[in-house]
LOLO-316796 format. One record per residue (C-alpha): residue number from 1; residue in one letter; x negated, y negated, z negated. Coordinates in steps of 0.5 Angstrom, whole numbers. Example, Ala and Ser with C-alpha at 12.3 -4.5 7.8 and 13.67 -1.06 7.14 Angstrom:
<site><i>1</i><aa>A</aa><east>-25</east><north>9</north><up>-16</up></site>
<site><i>2</i><aa>S</aa><east>-27</east><north>2</north><up>-14</up></site>
end
This chain:
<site><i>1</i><aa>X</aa><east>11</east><north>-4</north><up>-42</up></site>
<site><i>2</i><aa>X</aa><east>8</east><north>2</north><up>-46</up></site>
<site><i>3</i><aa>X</aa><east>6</east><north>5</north><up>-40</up></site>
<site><i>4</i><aa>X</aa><east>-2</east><north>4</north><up>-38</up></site>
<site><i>5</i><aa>X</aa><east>-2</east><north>0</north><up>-32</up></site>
<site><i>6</i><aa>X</aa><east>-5</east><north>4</north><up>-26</up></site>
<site><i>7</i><aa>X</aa><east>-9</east><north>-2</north><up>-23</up></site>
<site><i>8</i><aa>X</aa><east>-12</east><north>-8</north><up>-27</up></site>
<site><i>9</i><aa>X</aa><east>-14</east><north>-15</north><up>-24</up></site>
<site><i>10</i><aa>X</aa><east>-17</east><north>-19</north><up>-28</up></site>
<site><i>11</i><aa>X</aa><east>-19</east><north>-26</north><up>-27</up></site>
<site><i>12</i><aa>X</aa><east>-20</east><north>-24</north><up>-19</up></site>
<site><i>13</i><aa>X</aa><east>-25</east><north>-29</north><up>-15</up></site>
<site><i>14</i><aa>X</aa><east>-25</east><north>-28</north><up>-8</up></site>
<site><i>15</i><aa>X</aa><east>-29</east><north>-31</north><up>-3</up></site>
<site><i>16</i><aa>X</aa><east>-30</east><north>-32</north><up>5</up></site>
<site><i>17</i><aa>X</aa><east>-37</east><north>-35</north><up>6</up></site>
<site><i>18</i><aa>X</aa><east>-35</east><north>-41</north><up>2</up></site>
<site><i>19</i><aa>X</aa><east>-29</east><north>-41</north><up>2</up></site>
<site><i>20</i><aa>X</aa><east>-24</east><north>-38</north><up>-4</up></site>
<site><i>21</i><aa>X</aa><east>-18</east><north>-34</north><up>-2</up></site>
<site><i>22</i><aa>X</aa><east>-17</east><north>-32</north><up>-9</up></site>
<site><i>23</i><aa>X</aa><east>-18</east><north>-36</north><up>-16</up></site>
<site><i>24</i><aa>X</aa><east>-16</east><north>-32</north><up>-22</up></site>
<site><i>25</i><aa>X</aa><east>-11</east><north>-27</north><up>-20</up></site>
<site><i>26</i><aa>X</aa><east>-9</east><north>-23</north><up>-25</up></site>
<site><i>27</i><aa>X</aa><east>-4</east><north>-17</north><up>-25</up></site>
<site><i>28</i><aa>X</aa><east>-2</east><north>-11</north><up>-27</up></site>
<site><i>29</i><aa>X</aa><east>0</east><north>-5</north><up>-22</up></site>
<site><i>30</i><aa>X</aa><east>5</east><north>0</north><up>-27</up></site>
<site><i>31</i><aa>X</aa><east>6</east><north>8</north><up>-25</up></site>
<site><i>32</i><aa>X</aa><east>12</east><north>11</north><up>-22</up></site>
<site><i>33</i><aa>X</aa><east>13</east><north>3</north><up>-20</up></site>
<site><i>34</i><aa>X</aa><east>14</east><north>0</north><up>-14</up></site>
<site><i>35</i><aa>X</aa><east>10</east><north>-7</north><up>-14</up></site>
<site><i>36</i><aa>X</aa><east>11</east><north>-11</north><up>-7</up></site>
<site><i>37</i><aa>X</aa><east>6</east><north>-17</north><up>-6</up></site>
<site><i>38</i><aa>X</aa><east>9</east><north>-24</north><up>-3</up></site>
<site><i>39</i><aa>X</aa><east>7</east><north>-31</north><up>0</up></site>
<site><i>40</i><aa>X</aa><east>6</east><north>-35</north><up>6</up></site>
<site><i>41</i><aa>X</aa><east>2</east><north>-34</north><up>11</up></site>
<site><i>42</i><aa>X</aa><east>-6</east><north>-34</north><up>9</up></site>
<site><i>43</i><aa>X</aa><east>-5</east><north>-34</north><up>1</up></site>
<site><i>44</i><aa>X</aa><east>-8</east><north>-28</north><up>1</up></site>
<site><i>45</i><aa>X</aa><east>-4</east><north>-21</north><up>0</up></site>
<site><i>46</i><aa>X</aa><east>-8</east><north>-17</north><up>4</up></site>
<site><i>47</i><aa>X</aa><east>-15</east><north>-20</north><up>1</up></site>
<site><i>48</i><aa>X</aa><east>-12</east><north>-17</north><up>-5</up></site>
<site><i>49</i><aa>X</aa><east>-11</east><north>-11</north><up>-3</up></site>
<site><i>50</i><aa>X</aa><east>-18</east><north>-11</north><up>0</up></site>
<site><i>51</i><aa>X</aa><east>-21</east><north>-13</north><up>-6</up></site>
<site><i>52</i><aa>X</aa><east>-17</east><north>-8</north><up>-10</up></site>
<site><i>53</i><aa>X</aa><east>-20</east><north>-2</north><up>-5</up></site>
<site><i>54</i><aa>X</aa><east>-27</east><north>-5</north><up>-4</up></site>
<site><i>55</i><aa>X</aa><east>-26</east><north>-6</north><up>3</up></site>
<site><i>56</i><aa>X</aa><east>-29</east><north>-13</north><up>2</up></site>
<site><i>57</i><aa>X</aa><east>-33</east><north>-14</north><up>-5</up></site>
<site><i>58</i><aa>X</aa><east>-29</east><north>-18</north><up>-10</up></site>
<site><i>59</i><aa>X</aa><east>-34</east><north>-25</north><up>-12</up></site>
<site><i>60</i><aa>X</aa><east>-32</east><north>-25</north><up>-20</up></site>
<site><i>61</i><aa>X</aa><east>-27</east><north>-21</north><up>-24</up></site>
<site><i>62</i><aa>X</aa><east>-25</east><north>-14</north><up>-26</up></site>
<site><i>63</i><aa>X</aa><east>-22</east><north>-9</north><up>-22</up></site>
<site><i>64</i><aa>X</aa><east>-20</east><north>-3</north><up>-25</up></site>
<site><i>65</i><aa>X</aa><east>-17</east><north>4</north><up>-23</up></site>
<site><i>66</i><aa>X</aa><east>-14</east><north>9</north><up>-27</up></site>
<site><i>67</i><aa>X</aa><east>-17</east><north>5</north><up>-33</up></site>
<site><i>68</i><aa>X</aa><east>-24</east><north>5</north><up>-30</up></site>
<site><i>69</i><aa>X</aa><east>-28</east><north>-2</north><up>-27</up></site>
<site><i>70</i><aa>X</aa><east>-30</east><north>0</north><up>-20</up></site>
<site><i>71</i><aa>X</aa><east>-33</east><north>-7</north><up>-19</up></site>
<site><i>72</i><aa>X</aa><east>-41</east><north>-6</north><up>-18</up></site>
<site><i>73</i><aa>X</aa><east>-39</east><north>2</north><up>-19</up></site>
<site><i>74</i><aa>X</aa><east>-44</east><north>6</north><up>-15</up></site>
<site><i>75</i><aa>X</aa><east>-40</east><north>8</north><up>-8</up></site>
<site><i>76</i><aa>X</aa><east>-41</east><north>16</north><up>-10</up></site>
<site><i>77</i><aa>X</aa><east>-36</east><north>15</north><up>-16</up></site>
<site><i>78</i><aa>X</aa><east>-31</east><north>11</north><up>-13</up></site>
<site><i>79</i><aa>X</aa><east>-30</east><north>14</north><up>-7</up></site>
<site><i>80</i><aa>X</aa><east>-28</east><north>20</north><up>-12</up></site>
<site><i>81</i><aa>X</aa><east>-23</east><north>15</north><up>-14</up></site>
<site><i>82</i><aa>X</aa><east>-21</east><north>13</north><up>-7</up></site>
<site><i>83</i><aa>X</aa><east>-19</east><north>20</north><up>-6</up></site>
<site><i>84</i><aa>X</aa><east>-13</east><north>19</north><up>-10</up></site>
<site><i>85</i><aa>X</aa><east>-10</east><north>12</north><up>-7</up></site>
<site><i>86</i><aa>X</aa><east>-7</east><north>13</north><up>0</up></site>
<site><i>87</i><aa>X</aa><east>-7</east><north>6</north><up>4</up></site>
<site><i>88</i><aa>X</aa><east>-3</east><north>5</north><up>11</up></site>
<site><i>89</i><aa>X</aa><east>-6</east><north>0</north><up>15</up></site>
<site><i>90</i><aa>X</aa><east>-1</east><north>-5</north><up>19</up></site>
<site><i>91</i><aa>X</aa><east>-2</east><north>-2</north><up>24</up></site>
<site><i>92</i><aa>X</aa><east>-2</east><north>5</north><up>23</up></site>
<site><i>93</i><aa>X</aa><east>-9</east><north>6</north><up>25</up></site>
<site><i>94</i><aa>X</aa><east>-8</east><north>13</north><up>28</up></site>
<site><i>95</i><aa>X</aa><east>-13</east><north>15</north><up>33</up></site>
<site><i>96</i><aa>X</aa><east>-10</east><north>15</north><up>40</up></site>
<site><i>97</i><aa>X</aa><east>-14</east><north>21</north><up>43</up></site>
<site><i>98</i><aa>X</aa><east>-12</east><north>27</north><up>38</up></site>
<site><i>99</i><aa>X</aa><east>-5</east><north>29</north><up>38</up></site>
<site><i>100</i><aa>X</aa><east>-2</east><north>27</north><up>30</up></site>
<site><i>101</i><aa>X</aa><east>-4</east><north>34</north><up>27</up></site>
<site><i>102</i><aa>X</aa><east>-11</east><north>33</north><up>28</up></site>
<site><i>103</i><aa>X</aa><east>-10</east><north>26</north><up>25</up></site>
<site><i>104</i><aa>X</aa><east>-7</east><north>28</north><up>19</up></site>
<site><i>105</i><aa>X</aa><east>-12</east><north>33</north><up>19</up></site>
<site><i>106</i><aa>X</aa><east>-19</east><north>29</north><up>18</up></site>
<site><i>107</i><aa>X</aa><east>-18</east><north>27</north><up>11</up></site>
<site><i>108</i><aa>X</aa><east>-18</east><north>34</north><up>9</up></site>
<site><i>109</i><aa>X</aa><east>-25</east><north>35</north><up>12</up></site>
<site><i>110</i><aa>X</aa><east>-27</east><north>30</north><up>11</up></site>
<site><i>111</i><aa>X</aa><east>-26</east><north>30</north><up>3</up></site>
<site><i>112</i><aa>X</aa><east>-24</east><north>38</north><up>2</up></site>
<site><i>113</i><aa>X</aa><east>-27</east><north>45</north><up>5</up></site>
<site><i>114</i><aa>X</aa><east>-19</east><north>48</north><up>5</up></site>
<site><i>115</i><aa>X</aa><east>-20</east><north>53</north><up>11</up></site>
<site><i>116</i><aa>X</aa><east>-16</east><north>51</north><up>18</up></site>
<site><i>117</i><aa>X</aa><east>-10</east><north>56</north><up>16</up></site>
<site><i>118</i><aa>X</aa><east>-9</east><north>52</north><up>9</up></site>
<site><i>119</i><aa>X</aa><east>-10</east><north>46</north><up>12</up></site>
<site><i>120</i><aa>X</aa><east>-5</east><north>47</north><up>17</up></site>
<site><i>121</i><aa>X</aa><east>0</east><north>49</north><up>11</up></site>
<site><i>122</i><aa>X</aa><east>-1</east><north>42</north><up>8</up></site>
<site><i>123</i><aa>X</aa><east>-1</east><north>37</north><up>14</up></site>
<site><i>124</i><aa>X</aa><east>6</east><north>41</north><up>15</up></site>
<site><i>125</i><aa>X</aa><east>8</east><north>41</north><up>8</up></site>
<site><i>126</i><aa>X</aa><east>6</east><north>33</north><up>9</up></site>
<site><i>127</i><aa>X</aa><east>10</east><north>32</north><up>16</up></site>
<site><i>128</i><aa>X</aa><east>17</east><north>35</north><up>13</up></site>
<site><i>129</i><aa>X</aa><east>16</east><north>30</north><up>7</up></site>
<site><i>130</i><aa>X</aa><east>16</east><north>24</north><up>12</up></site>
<site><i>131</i><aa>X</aa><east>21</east><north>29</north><up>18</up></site>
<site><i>132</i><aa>X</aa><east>17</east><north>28</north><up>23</up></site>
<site><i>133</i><aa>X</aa><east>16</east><north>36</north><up>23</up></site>
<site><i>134</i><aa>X</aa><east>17</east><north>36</north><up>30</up></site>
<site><i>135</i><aa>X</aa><east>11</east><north>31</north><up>33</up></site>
<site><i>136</i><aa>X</aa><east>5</east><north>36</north><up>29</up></site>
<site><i>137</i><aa>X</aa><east>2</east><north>36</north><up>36</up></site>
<site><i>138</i><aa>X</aa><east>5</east><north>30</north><up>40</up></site>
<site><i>139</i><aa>X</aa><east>-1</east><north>24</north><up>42</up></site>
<site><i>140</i><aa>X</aa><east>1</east><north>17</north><up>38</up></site>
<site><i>141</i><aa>X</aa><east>2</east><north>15</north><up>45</up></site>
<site><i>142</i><aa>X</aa><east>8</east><north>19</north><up>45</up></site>
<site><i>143</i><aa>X</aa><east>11</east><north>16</north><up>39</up></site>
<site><i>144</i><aa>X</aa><east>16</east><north>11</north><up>37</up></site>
<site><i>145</i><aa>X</aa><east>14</east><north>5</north><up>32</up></site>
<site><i>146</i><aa>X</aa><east>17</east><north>9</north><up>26</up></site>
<site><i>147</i><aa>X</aa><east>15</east><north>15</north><up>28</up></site>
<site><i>148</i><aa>X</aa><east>8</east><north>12</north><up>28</up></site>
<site><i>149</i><aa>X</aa><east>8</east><north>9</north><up>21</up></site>
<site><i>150</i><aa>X</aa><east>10</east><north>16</north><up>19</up></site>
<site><i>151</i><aa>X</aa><east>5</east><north>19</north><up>22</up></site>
<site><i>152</i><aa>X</aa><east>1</east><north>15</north><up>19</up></site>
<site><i>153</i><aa>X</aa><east>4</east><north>16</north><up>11</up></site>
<site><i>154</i><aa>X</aa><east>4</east><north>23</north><up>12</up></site>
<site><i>155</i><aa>X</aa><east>-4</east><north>22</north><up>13</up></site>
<site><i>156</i><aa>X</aa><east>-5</east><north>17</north><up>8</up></site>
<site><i>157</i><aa>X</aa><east>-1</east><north>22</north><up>4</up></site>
<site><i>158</i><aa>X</aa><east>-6</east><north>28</north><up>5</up></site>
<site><i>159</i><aa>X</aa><east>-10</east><north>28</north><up>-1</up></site>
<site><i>160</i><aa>X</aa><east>-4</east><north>28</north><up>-5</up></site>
<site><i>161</i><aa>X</aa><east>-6</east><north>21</north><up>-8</up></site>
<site><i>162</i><aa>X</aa><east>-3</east><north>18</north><up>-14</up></site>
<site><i>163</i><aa>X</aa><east>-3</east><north>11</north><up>-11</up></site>
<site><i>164</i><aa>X</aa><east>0</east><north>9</north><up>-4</up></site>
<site><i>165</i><aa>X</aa><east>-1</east><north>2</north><up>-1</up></site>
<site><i>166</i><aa>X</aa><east>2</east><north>0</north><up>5</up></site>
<site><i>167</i><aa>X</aa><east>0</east><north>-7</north><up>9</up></site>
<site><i>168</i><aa>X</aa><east>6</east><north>-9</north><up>12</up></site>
<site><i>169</i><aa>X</aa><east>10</east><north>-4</north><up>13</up></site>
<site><i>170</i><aa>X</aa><east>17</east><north>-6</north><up>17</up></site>
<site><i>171</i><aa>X</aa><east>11</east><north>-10</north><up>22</up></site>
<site><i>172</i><aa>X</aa><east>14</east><north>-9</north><up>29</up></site>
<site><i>173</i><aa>X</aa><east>19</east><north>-5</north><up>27</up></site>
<site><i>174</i><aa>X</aa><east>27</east><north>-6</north><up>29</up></site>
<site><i>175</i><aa>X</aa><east>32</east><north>-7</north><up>22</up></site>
<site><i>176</i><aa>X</aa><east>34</east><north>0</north><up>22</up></site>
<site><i>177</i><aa>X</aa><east>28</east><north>4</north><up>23</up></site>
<site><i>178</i><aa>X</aa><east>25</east><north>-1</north><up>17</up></site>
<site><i>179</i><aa>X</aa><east>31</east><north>2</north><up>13</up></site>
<site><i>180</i><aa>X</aa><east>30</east><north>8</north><up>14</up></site>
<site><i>181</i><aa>X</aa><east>22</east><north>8</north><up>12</up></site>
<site><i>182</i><aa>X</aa><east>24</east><north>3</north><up>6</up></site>
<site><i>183</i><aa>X</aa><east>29</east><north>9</north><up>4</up></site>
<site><i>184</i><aa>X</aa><east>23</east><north>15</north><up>5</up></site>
<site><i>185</i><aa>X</aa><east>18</east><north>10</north><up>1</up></site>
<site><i>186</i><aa>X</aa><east>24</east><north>11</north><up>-5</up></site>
<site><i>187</i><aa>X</aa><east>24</east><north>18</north><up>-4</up></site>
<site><i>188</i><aa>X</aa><east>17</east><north>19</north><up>-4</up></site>
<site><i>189</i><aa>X</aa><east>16</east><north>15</north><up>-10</up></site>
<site><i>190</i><aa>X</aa><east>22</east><north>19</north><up>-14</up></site>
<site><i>191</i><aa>X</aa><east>20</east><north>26</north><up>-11</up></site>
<site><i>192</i><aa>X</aa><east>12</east><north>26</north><up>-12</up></site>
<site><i>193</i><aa>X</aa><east>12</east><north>20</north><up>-18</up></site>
<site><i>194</i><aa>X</aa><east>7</east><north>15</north><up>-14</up></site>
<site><i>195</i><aa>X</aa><east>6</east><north>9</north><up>-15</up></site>
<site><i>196</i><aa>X</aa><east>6</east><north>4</north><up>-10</up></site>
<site><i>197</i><aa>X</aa><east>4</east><north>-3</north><up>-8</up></site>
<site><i>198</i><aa>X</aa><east>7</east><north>-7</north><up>-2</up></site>
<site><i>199</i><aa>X</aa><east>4</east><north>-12</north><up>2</up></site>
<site><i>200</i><aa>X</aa><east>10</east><north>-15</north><up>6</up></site>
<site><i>201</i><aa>X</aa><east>16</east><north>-22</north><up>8</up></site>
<site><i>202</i><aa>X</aa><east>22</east><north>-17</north><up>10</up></site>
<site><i>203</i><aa>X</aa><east>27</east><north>-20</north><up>5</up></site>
<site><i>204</i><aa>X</aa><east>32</east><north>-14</north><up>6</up></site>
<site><i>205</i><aa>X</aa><east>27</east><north>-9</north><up>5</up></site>
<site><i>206</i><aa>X</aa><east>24</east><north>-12</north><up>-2</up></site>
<site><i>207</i><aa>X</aa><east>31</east><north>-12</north><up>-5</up></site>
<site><i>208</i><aa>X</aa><east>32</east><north>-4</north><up>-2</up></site>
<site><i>209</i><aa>X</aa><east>25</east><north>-2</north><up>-5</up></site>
<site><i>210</i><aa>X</aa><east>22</east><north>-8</north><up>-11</up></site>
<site><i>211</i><aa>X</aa><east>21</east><north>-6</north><up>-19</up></site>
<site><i>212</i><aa>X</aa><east>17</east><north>-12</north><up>-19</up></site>
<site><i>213</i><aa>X</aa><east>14</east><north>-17</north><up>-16</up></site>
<site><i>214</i><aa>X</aa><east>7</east><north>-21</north><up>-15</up></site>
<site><i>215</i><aa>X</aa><east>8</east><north>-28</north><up>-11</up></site>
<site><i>216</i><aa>X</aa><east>1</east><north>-32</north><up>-9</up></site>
<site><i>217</i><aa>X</aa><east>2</east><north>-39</north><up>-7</up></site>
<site><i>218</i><aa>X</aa><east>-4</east><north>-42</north><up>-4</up></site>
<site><i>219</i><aa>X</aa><east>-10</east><north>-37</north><up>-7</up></site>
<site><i>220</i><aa>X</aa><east>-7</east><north>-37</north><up>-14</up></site>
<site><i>221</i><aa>X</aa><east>-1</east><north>-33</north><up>-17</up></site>
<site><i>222</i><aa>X</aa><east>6</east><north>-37</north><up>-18</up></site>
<site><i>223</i><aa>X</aa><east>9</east><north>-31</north><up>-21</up></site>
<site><i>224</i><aa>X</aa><east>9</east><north>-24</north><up>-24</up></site>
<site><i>225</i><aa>X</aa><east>16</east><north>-20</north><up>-26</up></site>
<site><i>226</i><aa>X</aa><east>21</east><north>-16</north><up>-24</up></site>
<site><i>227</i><aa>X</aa><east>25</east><north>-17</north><up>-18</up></site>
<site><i>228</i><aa>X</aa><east>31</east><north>-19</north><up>-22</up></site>
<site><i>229</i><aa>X</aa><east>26</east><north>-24</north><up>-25</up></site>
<site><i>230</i><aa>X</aa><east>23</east><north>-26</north><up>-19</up></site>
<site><i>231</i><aa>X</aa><east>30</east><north>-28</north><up>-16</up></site>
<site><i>232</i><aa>X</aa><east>33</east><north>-32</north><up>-23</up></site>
<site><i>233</i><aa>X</aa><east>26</east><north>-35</north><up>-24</up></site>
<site><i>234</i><aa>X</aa><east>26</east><north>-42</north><up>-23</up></site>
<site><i>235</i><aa>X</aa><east>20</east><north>-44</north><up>-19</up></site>
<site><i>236</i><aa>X</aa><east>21</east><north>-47</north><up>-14</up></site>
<site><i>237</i><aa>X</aa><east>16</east><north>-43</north><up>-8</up></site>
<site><i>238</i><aa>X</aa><east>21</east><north>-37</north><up>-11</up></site>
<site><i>239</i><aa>X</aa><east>27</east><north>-39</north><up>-11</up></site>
<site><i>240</i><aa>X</aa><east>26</east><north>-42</north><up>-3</up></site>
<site><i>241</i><aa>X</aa><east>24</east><north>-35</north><up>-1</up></site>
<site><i>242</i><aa>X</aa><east>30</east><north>-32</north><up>-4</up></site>
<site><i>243</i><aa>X</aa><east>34</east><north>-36</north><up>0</up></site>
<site><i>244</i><aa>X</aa><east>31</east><north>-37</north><up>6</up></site>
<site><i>245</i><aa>X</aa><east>28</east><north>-30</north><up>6</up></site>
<site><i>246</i><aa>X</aa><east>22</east><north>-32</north><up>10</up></site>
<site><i>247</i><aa>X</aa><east>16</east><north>-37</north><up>10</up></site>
end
């Protein structure tokens, strides 16, 4: 691989109290790659992406971004990193009591001083990206589930980050409409050259969205490849997700 990895975890401890959800991880996310995180329930692939993004403090180990280490970085400097990593929550994490513009909107006044008229033309440059064009001033409350996830990938994506990290995307939502987001993650990779790192079980959408594949089993990593290696592999733990498709 000649590309230098956007994020680099080296031996990650993590730690609830006393307990280890995490125990030497190590893995690289490549850029303009689409990375999909698997394992059972509890294993811990949304501590990792926690730890990652600093929103728990990882126990030992390295964690850098775009080359640079951000654990024990001053919070300062890594908040100027974080403008450039998107992150959808499971949830979507839309506030119910503003119409989708004025979510899409916070970020930028929160990390920029674009007047009302600029702001306005990139939330909806962003809306028309994820075809939501026609809910800029609808409430969440009035949105399906899809349009929810949309909605919020459009807020997520507001700063123009280099990186997207989704938390279970599919969750909640009916088979189509999880392909026609899997479908949009694949168009926004290829149209804004991102890099993308996934947290979900759904067995159809890793195979429509997967480059590579980082599966955790109880706190350790079991593997670390290309989807195609992942389903050629013989480890046992892969090898049964791939047949049965869920845990």
């Amino acid at each position: 691989m000649s590309k230098e990895p956007v994020i680099s975890v080296s031996n990650l401890i993590a730690r609830y109290g006393e307990k280890t959800i995490l125990d030497g991880i190590s893995v690289n996310i490549y850029p303009e790659e689409i990375t999909v995180i698997l394992g059972g329930s509890g294993c811990g692939k949304t501590t990792l992406i926690k730890n990652i993004l600093r929103l728990f403090e990882p126990y030992d180990g390295s964690v850098k971004i775009f080359g640079k280490e951000v654990v024990g970085m001053p919070e300062e400097q890594f908040d100027e990193i974080l403008k450039h990593v998107g992150m959808l929550f499971q949830n979507g994490a839309l506030l119910n009591s503003i119409p989708v513009f004025d979510n899409i909107s916070i970020p930028l006044e929160q990390h920029t001083n674009l007047p009302y008229e600029l702001r306005k033309r990139v939330i909806l440059k962003k809306l028309n990206l994820v075809n939501l064009d026609h809910a800029v001033y609808l409430y969440p409350s009035e949105l399906s589930g899809g349009m929810k996830k949309r909605a919020a990938l459009a807020r997520a994506m507001a700063l123009d980050p280099e990186i997207l990290v989704f938390d279970e995307p599919s969750a909640g939502l009916d088979p189509l409409t999880s392909a026609s987001l899997d479908e949009l993650i694949l168009k926004l990779r290829d149209q804004l050259n991102v890099s993308v790192l996934v947290v979900t079980h759904e067995l159809a959408s890793i195979h429509r969205i997967a480059d590579r594949i980082i599966f955790l089993e109880a706190g350790k990593l079991l593997f670390h490849g290309t989807l195609e290696e992942a389903k050629n592999c013989k480890i046992d733990s892969v090898i049964e997700f791939f047949e049965v498709g869920t845990f």
